[in-house]
C-alpha positions as CSV (number, residue, x, y, z in Angstrom):
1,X,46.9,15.0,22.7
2,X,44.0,15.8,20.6
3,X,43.5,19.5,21.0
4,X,39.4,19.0,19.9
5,X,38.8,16.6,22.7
6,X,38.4,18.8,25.0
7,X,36.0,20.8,23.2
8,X,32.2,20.4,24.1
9,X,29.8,20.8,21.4
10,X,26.0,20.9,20.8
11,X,24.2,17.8,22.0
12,X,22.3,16.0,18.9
13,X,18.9,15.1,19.6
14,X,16.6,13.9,16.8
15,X,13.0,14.0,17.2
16,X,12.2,12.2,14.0
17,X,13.4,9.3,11.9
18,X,14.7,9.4,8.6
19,X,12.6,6.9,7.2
20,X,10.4,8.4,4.6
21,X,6.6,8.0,5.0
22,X,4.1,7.5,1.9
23,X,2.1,10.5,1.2
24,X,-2.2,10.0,1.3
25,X,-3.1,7.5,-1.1
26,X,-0.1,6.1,-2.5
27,X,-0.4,2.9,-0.3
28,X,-3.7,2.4,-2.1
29,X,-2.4,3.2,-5.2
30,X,0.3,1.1,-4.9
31,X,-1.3,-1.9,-3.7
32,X,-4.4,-1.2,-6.5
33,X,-1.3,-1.3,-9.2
34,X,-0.4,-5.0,-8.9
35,X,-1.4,-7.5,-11.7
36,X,-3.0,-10.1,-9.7
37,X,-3.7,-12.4,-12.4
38,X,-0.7,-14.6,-11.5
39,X,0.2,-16.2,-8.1
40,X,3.3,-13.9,-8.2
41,X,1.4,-11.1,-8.2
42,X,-1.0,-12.2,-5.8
43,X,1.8,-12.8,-3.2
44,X,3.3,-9.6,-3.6
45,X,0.4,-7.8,-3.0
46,X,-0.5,-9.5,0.2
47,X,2.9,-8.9,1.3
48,X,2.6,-5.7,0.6
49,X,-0.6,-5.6,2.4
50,X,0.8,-7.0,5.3
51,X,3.3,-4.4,5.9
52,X,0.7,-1.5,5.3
53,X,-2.0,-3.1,7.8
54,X,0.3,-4.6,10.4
55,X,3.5,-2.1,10.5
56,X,6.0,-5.0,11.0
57,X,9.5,-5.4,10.0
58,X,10.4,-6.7,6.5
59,X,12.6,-9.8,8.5
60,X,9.7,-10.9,10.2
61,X,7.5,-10.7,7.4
62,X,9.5,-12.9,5.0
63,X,9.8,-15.7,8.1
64,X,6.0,-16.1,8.4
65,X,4.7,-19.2,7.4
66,X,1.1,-20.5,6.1
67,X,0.6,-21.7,10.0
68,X,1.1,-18.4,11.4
69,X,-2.2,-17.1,9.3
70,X,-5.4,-19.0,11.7
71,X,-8.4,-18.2,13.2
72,X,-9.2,-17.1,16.5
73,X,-12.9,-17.2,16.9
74,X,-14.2,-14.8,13.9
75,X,-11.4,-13.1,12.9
76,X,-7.7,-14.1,11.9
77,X,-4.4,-13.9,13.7
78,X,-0.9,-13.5,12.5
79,X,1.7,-14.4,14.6
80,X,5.2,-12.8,13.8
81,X,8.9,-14.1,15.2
82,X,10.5,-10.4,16.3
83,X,13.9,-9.6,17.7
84,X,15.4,-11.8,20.2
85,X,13.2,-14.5,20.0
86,X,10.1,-12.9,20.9
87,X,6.6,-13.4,19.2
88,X,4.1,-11.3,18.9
89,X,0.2,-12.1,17.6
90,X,-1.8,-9.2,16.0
91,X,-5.4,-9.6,15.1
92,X,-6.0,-9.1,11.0
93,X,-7.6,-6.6,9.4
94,X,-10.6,-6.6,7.3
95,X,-9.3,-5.8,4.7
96,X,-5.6,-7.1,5.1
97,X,-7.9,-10.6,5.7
98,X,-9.3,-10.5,2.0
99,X,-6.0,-9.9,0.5
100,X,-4.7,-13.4,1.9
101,X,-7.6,-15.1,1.8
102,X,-7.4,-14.8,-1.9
103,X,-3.7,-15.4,-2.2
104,X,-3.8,-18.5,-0.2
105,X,-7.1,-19.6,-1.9
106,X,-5.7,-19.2,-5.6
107,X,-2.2,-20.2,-4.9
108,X,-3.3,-23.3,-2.9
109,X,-1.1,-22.7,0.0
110,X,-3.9,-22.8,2.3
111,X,-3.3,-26.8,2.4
112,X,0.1,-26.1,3.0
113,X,0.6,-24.8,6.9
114,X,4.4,-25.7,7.1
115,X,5.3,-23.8,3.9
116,X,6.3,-20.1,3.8
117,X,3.9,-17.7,3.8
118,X,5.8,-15.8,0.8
119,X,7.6,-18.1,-1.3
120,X,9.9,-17.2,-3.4
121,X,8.6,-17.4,-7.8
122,X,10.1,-19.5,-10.1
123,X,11.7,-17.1,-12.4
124,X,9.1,-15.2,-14.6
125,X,6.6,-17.7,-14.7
126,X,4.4,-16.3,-12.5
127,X,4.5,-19.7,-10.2
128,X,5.8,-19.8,-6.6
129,X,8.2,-22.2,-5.4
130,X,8.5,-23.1,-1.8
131,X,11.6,-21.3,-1.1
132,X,10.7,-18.5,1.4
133,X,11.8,-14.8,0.3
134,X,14.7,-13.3,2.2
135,X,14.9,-9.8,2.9
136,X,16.6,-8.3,-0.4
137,X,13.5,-10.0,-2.2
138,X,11.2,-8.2,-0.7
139,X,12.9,-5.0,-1.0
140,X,13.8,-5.6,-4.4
141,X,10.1,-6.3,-5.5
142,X,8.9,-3.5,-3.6
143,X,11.5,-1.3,-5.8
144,X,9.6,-2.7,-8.8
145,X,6.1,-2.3,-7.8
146,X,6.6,1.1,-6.9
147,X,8.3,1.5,-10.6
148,X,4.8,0.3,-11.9
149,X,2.6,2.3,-10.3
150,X,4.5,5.5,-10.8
151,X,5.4,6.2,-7.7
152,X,8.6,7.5,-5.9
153,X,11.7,5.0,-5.4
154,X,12.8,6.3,-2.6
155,X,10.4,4.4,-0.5
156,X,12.0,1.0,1.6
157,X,9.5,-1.7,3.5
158,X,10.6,0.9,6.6
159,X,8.4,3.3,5.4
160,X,5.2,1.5,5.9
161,X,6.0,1.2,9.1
162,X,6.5,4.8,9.6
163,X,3.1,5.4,7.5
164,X,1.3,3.3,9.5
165,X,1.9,4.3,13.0
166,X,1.6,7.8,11.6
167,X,-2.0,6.8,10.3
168,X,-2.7,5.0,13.4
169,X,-2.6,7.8,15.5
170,X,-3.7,10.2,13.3
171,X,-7.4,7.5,13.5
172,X,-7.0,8.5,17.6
173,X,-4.5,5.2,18.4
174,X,-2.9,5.9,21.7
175,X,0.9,5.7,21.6
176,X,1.1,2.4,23.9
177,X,-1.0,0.9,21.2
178,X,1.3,1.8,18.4
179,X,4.1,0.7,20.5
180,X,2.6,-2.6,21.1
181,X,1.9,-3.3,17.7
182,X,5.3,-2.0,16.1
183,X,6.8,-4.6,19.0
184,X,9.1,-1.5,20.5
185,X,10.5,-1.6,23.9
186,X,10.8,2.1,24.2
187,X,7.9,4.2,23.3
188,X,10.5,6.7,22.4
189,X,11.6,4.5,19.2
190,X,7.4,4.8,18.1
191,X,7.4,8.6,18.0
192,X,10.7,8.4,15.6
193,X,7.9,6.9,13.3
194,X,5.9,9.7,13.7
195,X,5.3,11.8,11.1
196,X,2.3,14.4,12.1
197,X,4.8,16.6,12.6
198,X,6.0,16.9,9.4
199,X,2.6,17.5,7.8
200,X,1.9,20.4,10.3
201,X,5.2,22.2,9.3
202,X,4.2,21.7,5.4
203,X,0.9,23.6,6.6
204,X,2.6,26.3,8.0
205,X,4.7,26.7,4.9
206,X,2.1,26.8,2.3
207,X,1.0,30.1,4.4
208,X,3.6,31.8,2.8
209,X,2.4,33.9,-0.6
210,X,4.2,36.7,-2.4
């Protein structure tokens, strides 16, 4: 018999995630620190871009293709493959819309809809190939991008997600809308990416002076 198994201890309940959240301006800054003179460096920071504006996860991101970028009346859909199957469609926004427009325009993968949205480069030359990214990829050029721009590596795609429903409803979104665009079942998996919290408690800190 296992004499601790009887033992009942504290219930854990976490009311945050783990994943850590950019701090004001450092999306900006990060996405403003990419060289965008070469197709490489236009697709990274589109990618980028995408997670900032649209909060999705890195797997669905790297399986977009050109096709799942189009136009529904005046603005531009994306349309992401989720968990179990599922899609989901979010309109684009403005400014998420200029970043692709020029990648696709420059790279010439607007004339391609059955090629991936991302491709993968062709070693240093700057050039794209038409081998989509996988995961590590992505994560792996996010590692070096933040590198560049001087900013913290401790940062992982998750934390745009947990940046941008935190900016979403600091801008008044209502929780089922950040739910609905995060594609959670459980509104209680949004407010794990909630970070107001945090930025209160930092406040309250700061209050202390000696």
């Amino acid at each position: 018999m296992n004499p601790a198994r009887e033992v009942k201890t504290e219930r854990f309940s976490r009311t945050e995630g783990k994943t850590p959240a950019f701090v004001e301006g450092e999306v900006q800054k990060l996405l403003g620190a990419v060289d965008t003179s070469t197709h490489t460096g236009l697709r990274d920071r589109a990618l980028l871009g995408v997670l900032a504006y649209t909060f999705a996860r890195i797997g669905a991101v790297v399986n977009l293709k050109v096709e799942d970028y189009y136009p529904s009346g005046k603005r531009f859909l994306l349309r992401f493959k989720e968990k179990g199957g599922k899609e989901k469609e979010l309109p684009v926004h403005h400014k998420l819309e200029e970043l692709l427009d020029q990648y696709l325009k420059a790279s010439g993968l607007e004339k391609e809809p059955g090629s991936p949205l991302f491709p993968a480069s062709i070693g240093k030359t700057g050039k794209l190939s038409r081998r989509p990214l996988v995961r590590t990829d992505a994560a792996d050029m996010l590692k070096r991008r933040l590198k560049q721009a001087g900013l913290p590596a401790h940062y992982s795609p998750h934390s745009f997600r947990a940046t941008g429903i935190t900016n979403f409803l600091e801008n008044d979104g209502t929780l089922e809308a950040a739910q609905r665009i995060a594609g959670h079942a459980d509104s209680r998996t949004t407010k794990l990416y909630d970070r107001r919290g945090q930025k209160v408690l930092l406040e309250d800190m700061e209050r202390i002076r000696y």
